[in-house]
Chimera marker file (.cmm) of the C-alpha trace (Angstrom):
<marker_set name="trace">
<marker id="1" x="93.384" y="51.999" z="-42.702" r="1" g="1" b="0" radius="0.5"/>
<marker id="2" x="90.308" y="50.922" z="-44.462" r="1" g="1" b="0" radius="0.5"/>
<marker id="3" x="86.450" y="50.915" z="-43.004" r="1" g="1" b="0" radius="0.5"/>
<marker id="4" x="85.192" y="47.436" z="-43.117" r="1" g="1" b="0" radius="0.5"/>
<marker id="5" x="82.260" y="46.708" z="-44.169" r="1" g="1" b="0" radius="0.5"/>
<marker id="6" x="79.883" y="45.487" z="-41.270" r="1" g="1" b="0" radius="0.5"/>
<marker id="7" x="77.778" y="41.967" z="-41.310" r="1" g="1" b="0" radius="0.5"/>
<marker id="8" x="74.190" y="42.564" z="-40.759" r="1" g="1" b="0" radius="0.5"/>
<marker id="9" x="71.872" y="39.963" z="-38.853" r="1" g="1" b="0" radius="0.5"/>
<marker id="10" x="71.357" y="36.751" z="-41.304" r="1" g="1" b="0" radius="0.5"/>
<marker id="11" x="74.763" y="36.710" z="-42.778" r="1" g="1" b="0" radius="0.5"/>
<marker id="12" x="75.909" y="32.929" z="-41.920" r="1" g="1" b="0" radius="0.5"/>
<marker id="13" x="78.993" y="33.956" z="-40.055" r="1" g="1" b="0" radius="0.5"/>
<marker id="14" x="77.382" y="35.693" z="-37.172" r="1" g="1" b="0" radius="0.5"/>
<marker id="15" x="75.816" y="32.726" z="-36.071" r="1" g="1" b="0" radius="0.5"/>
<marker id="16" x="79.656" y="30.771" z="-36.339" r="1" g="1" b="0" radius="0.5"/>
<marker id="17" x="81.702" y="30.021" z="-33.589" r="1" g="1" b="0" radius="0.5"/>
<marker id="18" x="85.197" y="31.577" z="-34.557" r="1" g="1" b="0" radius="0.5"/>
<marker id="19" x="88.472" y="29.855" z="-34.677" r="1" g="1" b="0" radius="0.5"/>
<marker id="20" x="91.196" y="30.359" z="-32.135" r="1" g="1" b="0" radius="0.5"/>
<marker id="21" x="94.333" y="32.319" z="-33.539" r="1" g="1" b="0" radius="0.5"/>
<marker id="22" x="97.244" y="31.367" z="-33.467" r="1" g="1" b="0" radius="0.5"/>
<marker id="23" x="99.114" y="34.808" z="-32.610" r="1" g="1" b="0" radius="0.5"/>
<marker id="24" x="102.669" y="33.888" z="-34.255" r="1" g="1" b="0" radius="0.5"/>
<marker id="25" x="101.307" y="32.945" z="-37.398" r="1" g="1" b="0" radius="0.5"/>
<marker id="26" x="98.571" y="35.454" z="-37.626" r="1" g="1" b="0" radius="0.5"/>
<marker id="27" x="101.016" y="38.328" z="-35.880" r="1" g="1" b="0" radius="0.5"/>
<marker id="28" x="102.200" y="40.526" z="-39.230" r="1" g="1" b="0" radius="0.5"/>
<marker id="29" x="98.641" y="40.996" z="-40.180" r="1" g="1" b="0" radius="0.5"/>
<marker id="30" x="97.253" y="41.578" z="-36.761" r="1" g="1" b="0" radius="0.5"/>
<marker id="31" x="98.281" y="45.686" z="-36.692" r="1" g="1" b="0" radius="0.5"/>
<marker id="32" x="96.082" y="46.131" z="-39.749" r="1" g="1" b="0" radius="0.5"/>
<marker id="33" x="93.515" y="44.210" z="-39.321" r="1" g="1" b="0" radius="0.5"/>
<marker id="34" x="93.034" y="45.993" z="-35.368" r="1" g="1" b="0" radius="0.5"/>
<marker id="35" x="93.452" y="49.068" z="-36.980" r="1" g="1" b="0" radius="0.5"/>
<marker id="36" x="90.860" y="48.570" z="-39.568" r="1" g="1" b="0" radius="0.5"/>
<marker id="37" x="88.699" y="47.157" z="-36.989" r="1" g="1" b="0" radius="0.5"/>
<marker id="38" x="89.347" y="50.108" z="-34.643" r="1" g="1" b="0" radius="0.5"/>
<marker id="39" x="88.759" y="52.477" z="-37.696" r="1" g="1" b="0" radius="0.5"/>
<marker id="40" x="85.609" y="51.118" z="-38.147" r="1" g="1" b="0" radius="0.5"/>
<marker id="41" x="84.210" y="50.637" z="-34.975" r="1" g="1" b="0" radius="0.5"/>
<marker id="42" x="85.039" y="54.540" z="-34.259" r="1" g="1" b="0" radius="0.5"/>
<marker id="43" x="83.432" y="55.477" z="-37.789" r="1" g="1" b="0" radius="0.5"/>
<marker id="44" x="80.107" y="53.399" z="-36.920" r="1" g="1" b="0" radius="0.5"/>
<marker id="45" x="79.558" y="55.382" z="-33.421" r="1" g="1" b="0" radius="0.5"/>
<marker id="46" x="80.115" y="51.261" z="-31.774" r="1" g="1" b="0" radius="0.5"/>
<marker id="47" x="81.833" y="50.590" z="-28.377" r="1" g="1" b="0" radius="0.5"/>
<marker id="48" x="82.595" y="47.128" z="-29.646" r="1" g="1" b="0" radius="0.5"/>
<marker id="49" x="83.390" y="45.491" z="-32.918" r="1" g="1" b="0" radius="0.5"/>
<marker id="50" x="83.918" y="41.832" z="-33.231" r="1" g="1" b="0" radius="0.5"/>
<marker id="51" x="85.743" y="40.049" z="-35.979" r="1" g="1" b="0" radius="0.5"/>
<marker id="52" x="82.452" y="37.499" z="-37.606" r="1" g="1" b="0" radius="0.5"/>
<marker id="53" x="80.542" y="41.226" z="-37.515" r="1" g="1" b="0" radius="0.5"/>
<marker id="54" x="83.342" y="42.465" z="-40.352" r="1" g="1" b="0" radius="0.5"/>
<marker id="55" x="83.500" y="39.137" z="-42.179" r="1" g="1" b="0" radius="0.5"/>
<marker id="56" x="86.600" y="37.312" z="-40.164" r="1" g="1" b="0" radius="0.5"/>
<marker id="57" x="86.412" y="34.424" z="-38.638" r="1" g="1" b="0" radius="0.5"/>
<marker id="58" x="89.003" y="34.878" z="-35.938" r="1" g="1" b="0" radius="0.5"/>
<marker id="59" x="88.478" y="35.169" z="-32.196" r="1" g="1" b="0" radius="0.5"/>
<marker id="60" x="89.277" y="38.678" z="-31.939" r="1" g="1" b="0" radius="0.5"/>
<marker id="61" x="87.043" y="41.491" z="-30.718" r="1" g="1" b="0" radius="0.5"/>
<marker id="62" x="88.207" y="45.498" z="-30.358" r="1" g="1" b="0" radius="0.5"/>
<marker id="63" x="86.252" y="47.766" z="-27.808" r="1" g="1" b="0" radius="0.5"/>
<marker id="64" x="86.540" y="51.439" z="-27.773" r="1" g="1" b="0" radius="0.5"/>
<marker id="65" x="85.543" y="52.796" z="-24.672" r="1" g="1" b="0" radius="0.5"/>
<marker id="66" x="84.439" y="56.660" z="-24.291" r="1" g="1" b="0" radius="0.5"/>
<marker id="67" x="85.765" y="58.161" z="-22.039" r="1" g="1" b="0" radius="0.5"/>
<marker id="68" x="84.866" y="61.554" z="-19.784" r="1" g="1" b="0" radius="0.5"/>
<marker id="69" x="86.791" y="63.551" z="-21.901" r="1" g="1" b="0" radius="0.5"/>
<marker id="70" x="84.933" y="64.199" z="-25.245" r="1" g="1" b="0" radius="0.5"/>
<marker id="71" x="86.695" y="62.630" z="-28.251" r="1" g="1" b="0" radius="0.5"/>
<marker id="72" x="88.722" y="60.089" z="-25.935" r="1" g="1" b="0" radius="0.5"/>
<marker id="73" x="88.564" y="56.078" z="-25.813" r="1" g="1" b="0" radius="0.5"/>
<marker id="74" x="90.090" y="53.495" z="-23.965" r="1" g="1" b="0" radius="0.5"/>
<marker id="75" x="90.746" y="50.528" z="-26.320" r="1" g="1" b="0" radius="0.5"/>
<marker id="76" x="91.024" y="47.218" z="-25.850" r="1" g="1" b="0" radius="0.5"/>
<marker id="77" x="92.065" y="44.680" z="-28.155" r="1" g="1" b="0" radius="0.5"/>
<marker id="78" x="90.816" y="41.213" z="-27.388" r="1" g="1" b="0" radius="0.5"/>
<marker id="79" x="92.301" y="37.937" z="-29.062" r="1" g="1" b="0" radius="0.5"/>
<marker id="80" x="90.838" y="34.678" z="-28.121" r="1" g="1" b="0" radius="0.5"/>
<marker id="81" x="88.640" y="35.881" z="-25.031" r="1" g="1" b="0" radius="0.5"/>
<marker id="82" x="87.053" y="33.683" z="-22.677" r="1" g="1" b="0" radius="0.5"/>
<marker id="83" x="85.131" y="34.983" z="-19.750" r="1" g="1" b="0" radius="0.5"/>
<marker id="84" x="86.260" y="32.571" z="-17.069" r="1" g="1" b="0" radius="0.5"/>
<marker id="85" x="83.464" y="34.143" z="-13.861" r="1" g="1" b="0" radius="0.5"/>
<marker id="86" x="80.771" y="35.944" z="-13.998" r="1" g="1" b="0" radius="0.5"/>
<marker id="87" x="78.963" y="37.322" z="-10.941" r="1" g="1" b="0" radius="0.5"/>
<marker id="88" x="76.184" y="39.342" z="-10.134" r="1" g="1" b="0" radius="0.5"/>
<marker id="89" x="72.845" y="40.422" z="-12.821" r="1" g="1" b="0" radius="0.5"/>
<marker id="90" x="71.859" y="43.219" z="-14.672" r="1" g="1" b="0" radius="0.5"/>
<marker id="91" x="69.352" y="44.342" z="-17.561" r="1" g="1" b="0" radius="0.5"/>
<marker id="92" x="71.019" y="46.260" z="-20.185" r="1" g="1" b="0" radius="0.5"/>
<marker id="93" x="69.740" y="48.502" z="-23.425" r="1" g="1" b="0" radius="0.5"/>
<marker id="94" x="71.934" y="46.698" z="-26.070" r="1" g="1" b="0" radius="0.5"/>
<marker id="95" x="72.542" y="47.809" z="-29.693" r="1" g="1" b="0" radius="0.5"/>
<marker id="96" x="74.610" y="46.289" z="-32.132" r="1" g="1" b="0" radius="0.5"/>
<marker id="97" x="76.419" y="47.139" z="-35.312" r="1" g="1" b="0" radius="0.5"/>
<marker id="98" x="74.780" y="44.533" z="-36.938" r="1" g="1" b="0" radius="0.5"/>
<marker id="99" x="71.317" y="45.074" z="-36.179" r="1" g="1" b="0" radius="0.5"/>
<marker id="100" x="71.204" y="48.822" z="-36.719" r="1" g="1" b="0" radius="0.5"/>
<marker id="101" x="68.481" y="50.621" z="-35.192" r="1" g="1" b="0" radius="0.5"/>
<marker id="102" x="67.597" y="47.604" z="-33.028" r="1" g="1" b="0" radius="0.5"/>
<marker id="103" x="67.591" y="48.273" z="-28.965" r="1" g="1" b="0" radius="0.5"/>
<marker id="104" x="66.141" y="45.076" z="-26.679" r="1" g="1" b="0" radius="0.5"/>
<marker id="105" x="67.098" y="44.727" z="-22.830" r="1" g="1" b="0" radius="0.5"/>
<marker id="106" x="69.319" y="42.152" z="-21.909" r="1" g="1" b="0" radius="0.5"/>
<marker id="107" x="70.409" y="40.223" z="-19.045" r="1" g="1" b="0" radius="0.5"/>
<marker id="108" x="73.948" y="40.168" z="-18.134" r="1" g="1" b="0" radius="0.5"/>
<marker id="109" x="76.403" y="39.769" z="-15.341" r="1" g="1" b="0" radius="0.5"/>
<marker id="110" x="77.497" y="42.640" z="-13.468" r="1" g="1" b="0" radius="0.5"/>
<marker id="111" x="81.128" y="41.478" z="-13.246" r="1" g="1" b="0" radius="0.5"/>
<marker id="112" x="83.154" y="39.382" z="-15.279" r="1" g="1" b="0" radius="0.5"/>
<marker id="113" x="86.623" y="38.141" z="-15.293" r="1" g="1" b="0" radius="0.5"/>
<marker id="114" x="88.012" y="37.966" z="-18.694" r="1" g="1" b="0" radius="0.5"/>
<marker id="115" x="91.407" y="35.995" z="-20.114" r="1" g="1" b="0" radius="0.5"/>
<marker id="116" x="92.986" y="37.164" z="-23.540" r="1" g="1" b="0" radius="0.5"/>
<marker id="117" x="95.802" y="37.885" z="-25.844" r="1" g="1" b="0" radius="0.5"/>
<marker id="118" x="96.476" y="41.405" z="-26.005" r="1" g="1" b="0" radius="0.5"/>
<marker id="119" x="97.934" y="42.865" z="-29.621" r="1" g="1" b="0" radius="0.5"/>
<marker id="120" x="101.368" y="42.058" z="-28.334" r="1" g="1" b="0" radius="0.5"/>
<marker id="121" x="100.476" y="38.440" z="-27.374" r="1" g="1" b="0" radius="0.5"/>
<marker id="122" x="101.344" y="38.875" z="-24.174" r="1" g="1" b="0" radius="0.5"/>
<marker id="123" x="97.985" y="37.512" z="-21.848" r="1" g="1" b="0" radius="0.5"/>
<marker id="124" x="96.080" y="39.497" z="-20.088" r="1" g="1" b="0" radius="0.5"/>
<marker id="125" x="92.982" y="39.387" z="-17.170" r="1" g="1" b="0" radius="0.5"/>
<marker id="126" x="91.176" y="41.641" z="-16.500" r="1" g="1" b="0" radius="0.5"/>
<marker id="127" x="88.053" y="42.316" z="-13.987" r="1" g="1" b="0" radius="0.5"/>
<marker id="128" x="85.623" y="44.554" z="-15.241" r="1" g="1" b="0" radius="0.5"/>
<marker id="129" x="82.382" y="46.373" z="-14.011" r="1" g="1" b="0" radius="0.5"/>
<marker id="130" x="79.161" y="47.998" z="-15.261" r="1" g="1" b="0" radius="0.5"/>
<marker id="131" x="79.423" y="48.479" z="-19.059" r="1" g="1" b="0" radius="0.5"/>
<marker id="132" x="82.727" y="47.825" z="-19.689" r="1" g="1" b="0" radius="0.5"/>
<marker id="133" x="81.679" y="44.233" z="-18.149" r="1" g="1" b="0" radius="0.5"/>
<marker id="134" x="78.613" y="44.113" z="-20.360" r="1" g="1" b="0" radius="0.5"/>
<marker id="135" x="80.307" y="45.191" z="-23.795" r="1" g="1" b="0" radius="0.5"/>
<marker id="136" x="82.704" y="42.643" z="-23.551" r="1" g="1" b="0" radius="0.5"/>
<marker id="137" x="80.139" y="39.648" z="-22.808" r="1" g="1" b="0" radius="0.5"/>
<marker id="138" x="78.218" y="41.009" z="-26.103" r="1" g="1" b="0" radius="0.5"/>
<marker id="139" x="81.334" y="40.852" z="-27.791" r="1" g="1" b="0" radius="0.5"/>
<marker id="140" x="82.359" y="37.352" z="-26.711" r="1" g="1" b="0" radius="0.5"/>
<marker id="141" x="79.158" y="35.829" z="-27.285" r="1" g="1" b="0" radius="0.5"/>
<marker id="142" x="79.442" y="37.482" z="-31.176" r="1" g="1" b="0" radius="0.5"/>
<marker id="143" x="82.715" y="34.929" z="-30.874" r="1" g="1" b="0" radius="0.5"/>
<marker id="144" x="80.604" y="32.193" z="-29.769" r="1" g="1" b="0" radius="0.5"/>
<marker id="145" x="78.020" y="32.803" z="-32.736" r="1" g="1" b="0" radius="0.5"/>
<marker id="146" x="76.306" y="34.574" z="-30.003" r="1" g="1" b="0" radius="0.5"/>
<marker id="147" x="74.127" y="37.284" z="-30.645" r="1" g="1" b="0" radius="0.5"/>
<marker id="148" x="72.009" y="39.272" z="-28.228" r="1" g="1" b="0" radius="0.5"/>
<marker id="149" x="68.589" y="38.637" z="-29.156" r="1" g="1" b="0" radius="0.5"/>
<marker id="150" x="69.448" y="35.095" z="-28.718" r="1" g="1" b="0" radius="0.5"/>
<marker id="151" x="69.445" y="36.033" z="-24.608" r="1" g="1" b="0" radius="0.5"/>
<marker id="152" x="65.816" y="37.380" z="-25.088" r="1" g="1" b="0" radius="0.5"/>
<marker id="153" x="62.511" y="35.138" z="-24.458" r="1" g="1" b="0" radius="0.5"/>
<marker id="154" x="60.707" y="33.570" z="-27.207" r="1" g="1" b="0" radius="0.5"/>
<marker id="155" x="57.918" y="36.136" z="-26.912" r="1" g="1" b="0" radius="0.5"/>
<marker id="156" x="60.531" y="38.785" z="-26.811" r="1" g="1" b="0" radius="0.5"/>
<marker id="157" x="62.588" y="37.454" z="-29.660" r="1" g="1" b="0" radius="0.5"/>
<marker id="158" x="59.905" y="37.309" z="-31.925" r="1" g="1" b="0" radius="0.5"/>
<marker id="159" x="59.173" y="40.814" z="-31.435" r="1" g="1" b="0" radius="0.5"/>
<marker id="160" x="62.905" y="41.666" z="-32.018" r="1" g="1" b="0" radius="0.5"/>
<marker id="161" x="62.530" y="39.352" z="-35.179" r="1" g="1" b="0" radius="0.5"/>
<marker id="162" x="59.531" y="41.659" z="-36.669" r="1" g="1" b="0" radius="0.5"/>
<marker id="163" x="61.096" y="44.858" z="-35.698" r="1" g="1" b="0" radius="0.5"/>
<marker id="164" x="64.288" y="43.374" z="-37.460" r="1" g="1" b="0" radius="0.5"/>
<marker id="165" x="62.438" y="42.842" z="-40.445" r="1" g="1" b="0" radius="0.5"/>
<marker id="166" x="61.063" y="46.230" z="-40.942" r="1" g="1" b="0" radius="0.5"/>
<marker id="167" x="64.413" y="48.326" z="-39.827" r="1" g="1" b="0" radius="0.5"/>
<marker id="168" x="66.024" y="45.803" z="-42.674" r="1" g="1" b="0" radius="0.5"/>
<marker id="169" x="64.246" y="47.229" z="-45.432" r="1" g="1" b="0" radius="0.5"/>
<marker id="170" x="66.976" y="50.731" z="-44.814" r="1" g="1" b="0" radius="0.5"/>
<marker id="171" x="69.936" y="48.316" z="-44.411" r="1" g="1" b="0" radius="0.5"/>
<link id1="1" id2="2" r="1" g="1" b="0" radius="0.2"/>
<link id1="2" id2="3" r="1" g="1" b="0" radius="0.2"/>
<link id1="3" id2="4" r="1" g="1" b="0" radius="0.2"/>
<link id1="4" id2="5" r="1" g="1" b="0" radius="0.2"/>
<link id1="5" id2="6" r="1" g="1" b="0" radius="0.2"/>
<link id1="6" id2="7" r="1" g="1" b="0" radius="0.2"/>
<link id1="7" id2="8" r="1" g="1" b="0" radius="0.2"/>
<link id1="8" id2="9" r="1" g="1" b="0" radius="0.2"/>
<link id1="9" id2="10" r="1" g="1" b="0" radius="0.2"/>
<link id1="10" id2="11" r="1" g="1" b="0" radius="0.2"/>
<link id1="11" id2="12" r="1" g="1" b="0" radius="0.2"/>
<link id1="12" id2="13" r="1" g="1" b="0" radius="0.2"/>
<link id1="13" id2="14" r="1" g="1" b="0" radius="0.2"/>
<link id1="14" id2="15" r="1" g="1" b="0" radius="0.2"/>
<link id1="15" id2="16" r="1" g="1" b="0" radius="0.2"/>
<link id1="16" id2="17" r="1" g="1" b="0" radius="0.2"/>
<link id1="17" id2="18" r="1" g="1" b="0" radius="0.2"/>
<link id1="18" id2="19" r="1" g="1" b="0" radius="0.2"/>
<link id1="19" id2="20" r="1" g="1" b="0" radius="0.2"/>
<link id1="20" id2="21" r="1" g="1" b="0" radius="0.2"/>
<link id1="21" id2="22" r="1" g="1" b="0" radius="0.2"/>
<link id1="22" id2="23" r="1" g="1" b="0" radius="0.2"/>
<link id1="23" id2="24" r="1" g="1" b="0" radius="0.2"/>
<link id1="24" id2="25" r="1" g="1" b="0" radius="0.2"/>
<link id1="25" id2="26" r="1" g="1" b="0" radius="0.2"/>
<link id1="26" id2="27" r="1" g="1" b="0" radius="0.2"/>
<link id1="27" id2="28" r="1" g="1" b="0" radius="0.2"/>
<link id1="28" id2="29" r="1" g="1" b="0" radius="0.2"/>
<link id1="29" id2="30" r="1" g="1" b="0" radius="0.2"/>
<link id1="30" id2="31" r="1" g="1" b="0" radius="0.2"/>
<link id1="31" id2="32" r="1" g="1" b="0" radius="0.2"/>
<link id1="32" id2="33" r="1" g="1" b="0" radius="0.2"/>
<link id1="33" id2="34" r="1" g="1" b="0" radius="0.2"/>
<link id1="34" id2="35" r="1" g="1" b="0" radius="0.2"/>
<link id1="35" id2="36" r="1" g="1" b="0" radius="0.2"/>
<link id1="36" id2="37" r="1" g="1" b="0" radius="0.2"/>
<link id1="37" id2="38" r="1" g="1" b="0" radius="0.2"/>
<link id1="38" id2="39" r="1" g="1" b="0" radius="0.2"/>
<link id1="39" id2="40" r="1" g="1" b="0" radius="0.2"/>
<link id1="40" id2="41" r="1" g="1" b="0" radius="0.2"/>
<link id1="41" id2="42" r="1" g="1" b="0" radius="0.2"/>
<link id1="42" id2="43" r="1" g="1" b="0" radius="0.2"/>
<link id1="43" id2="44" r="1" g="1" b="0" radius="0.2"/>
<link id1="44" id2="45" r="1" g="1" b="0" radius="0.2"/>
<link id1="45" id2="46" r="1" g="1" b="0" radius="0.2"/>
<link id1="46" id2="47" r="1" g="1" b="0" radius="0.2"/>
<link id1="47" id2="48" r="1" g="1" b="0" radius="0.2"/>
<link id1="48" id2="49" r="1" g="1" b="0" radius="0.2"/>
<link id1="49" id2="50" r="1" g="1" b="0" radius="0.2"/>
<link id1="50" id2="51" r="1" g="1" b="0" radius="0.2"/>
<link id1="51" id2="52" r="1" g="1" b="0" radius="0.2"/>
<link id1="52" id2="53" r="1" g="1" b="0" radius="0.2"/>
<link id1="53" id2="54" r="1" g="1" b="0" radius="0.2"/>
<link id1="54" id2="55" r="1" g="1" b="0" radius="0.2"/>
<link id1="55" id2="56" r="1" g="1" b="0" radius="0.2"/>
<link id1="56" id2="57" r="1" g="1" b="0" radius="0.2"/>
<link id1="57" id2="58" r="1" g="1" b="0" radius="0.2"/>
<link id1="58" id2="59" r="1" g="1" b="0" radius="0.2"/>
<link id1="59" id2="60" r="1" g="1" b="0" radius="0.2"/>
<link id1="60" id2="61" r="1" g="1" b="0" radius="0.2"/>
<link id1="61" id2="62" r="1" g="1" b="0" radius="0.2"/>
<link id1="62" id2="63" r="1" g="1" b="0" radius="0.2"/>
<link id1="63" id2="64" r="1" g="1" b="0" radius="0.2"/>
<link id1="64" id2="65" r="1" g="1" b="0" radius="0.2"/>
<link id1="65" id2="66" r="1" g="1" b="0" radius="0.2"/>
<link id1="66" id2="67" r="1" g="1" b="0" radius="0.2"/>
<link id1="67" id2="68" r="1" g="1" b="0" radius="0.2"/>
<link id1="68" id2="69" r="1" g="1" b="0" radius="0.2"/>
<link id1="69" id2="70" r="1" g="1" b="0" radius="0.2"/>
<link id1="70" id2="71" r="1" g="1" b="0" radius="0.2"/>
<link id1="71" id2="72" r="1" g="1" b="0" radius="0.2"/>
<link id1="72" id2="73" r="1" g="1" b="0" radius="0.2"/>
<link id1="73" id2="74" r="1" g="1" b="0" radius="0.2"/>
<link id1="74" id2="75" r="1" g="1" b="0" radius="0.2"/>
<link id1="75" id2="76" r="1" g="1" b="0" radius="0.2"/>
<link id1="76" id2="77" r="1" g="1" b="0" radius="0.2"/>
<link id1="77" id2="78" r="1" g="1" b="0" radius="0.2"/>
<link id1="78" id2="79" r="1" g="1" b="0" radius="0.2"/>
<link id1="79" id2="80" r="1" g="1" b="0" radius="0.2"/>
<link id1="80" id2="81" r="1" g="1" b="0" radius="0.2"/>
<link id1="81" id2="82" r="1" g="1" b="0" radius="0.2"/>
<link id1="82" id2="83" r="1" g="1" b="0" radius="0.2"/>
<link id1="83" id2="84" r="1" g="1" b="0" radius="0.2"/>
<link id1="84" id2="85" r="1" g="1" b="0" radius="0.2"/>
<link id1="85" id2="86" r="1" g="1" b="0" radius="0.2"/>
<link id1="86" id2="87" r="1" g="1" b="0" radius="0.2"/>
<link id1="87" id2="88" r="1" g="1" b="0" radius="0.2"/>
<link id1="88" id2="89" r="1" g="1" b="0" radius="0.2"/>
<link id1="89" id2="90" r="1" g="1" b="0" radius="0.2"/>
<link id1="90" id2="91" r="1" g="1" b="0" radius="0.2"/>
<link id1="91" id2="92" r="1" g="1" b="0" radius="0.2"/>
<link id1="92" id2="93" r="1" g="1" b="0" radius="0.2"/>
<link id1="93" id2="94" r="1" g="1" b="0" radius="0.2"/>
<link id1="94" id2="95" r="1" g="1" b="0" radius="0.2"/>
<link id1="95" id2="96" r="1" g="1" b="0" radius="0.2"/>
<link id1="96" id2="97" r="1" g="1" b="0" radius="0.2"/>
<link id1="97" id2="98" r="1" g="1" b="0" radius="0.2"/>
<link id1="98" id2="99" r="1" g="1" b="0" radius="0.2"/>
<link id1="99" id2="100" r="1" g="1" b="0" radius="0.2"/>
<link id1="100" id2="101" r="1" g="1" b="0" radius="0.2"/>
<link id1="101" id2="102" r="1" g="1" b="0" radius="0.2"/>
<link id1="102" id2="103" r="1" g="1" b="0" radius="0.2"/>
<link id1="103" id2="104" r="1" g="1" b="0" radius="0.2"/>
<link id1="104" id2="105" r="1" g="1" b="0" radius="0.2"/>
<link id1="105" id2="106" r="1" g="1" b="0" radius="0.2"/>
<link id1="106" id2="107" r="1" g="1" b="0" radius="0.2"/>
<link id1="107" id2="108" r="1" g="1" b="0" radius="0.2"/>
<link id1="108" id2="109" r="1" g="1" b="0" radius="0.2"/>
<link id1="109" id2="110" r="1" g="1" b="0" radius="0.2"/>
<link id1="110" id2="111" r="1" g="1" b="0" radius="0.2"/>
<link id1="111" id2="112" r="1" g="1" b="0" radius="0.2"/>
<link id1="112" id2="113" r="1" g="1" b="0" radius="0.2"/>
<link id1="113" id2="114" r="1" g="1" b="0" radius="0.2"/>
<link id1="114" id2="115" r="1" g="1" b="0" radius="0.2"/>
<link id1="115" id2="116" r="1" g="1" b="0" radius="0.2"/>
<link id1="116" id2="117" r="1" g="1" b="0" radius="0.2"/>
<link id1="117" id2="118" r="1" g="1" b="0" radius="0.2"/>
<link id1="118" id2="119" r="1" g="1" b="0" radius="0.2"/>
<link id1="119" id2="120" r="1" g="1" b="0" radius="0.2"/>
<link id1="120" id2="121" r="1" g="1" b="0" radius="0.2"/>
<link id1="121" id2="122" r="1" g="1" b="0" radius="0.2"/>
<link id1="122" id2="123" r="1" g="1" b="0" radius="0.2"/>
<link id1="123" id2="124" r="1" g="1" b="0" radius="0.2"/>
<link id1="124" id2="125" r="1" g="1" b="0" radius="0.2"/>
<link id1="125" id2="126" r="1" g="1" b="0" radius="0.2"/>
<link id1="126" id2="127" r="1" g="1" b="0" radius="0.2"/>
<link id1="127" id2="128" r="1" g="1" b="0" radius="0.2"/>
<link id1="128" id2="129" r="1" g="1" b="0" radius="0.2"/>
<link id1="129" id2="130" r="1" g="1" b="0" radius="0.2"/>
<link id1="130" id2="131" r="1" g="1" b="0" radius="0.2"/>
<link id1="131" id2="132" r="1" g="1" b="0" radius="0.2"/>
<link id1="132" id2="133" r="1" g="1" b="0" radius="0.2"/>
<link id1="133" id2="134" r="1" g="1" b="0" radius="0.2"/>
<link id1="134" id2="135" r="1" g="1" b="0" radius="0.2"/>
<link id1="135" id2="136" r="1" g="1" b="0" radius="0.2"/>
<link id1="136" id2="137" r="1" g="1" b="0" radius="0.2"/>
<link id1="137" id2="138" r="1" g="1" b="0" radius="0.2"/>
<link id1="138" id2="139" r="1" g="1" b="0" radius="0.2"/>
<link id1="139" id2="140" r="1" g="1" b="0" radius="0.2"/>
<link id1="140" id2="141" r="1" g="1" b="0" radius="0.2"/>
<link id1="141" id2="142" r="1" g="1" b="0" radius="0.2"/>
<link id1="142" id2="143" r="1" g="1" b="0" radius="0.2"/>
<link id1="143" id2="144" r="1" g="1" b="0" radius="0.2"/>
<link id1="144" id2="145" r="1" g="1" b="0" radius="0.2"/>
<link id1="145" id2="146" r="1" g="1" b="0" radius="0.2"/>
<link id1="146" id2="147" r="1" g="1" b="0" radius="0.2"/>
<link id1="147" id2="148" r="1" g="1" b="0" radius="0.2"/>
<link id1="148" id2="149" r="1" g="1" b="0" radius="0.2"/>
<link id1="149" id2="150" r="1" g="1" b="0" radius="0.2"/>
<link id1="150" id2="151" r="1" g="1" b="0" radius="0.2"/>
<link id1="151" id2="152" r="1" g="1" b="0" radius="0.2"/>
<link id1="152" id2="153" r="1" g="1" b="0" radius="0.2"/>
<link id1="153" id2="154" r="1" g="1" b="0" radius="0.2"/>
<link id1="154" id2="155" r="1" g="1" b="0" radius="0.2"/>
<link id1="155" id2="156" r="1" g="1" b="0" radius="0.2"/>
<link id1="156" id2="157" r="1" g="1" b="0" radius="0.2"/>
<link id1="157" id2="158" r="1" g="1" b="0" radius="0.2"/>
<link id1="158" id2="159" r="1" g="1" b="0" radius="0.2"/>
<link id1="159" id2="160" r="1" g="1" b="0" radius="0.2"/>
<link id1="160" id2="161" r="1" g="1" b="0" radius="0.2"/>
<link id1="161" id2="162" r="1" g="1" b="0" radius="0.2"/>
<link id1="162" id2="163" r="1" g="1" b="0" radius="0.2"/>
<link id1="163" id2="164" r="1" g="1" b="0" radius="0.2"/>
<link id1="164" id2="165" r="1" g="1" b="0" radius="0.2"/>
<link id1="165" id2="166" r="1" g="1" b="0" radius="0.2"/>
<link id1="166" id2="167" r="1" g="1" b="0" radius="0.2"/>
<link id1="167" id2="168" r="1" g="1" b="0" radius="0.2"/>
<link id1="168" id2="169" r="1" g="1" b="0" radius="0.2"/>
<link id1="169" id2="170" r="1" g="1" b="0" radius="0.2"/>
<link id1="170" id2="171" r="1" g="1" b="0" radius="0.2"/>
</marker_set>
């Protein structure tokens, strides 16, 4: 298992859609590359790691989920998500991996209904709530070329943008 090293805002690939893969021909690499990701994620104190943040562009994102017990995560292994319904609206404190330091408020759905690939291949849906529901639409949208200060207002993003530029100088 390697740590990856992690894309910070401005690299071109965060701002890339990713392309679709194609499990069987992709399916020998995928154990290390989800354990590298997982790895990483886990070493970085993230809940959510997508593939353009560590330099791949592949639609695959990982989440590692705390759970009650201290030391313990759920994770989930996402290949080619797609949120097919979202319901309801929240504002959320988002951070990001590659914007470290960097905390803006967010809208996002309440509930989403998400289609994937699991690590097997085998497809999954699942229904989520709360934060697992809002980690996996700021994953996605890092699929998309999504990131979440592009959800904020002008006014807003521009103050995200200056506070950006002065928390880059200890990148």
């Amino acid at each position: 298992m390697a740590i990856l090293k992690i894309y910070k805002y401005g690299a071109d690939i965060l701002g890339k859609k990713t392309k679709k893969i194609n499990f069987n021909l992709l399916e020998k690499k995928l154990p290390k590359i989800i354990d590298d990701m997982t790895q990483t994620c886990l070493v970085m104190d993230g809940v959510g790691l997508a593939g353009p943040q560590v330099g791949l562009d592949l639609s695959i994102a990982i989440l590692t989920i705390p759970q009650k017990q201290e030391g313990k995560y759920k994770r989930y292994v996402l290949i080619n998500p797609e949120i097919t319904h979202k319901k309801g609206s929240i504002l959320s404190q988002e951070g990001c991996l590659s914007f470290p330091g960097l905390v803006v408020e967010v809208e996002r759905a309440t509930e989403v209904k998400v289609q994937y690939l699991n690590e097997k291949g085998l497809p999954v849906e699942l229904n989520a709530k709360g934060f697992l529901a809002i980690v996996l639409q700021h994953e996605i949208d890092h699929l998309q070329g999504i990131t979440f200060i592009d959800h904020l207002s002008s006014d807003k993003k521009q103050k995200a943008l200056d506070e950006i530029k002065q928390l880059s100088k200890q990148w």
